[in-house]
C-alpha positions in Angstrom: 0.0 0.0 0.0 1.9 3.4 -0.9 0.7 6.4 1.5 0.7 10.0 0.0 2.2 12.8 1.8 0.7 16.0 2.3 2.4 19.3 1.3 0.9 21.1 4.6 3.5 19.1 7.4 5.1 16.5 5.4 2.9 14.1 6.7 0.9 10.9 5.0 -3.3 10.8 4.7 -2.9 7.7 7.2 -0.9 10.2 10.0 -3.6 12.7 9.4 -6.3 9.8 9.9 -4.8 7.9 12.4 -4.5 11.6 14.4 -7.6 12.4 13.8 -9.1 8.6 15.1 -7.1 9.6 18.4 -8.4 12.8 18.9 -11.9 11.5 19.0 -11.2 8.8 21.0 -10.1 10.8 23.4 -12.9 13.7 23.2 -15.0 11.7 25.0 -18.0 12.8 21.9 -19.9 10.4 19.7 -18.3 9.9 15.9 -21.9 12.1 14.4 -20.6 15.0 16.9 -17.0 15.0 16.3 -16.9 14.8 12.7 -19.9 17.6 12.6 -16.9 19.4 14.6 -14.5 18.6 12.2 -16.2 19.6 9.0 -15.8 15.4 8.5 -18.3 13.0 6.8 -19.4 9.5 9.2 -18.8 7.2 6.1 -14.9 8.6 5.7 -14.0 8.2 9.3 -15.2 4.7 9.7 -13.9 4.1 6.0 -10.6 5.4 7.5 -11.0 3.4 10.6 -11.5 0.1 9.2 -8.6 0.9 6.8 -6.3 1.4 9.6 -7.6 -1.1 11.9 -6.4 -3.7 9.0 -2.4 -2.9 9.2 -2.0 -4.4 12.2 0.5 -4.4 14.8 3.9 -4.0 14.1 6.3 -6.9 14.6 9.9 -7.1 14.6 12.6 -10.0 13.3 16.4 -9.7 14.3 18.7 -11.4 11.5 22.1 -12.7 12.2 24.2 -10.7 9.6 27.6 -12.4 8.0 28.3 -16.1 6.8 26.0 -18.6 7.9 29.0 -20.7 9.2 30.6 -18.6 11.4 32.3 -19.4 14.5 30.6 -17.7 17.5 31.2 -14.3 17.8 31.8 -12.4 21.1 29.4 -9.5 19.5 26.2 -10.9 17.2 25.8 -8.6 14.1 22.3 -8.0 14.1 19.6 -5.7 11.8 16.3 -5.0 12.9 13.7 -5.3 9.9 10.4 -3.9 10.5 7.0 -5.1 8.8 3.7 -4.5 8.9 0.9 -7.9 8.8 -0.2 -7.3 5.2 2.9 -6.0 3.8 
């Protein structure tokens, strides 16, 4: 999935959205009252929601780095690859 970035702050759509989910989830106000407050239409926020919902939580692998028959080192080589469920 590619994400476009805004012009305004150099963010994506799914920062903006995922900001925006937040904020009413911590107003404390019904969806129909926060996105009448936000100048927002019901069908794009749960649109967005669901969207997001989907990508799941983010899970990390550690790779040994260097020949695969190596002795043991005193220091492991390792990268940190990050992924999305989906991806």
């Amino acid at each position: 999935m590619t994400e476009t970035v805004t012009e305004e702050r150099g963010t994506t759509k799914n920062d903006q959205w995922r900001e925006r989910l937040t904020a009413q989830e911590r107003s404390g106000v019904s969806v129909r009252q926060f996105c009448k407050e936000q100048g927002l239409t019901e069908c794009s926020f749960y649109a967005w929601r669901k969207r997001l919902s989907g990508q799941g939580p983010v899970r990390f692998a550690l790779v040994e780095r260097g020949p695969a028959r190596q002795a043991p080192a005193t220091e492991a080589s390792l990268e940190v690859f990050v992924y999305r469920a989906g991806d």
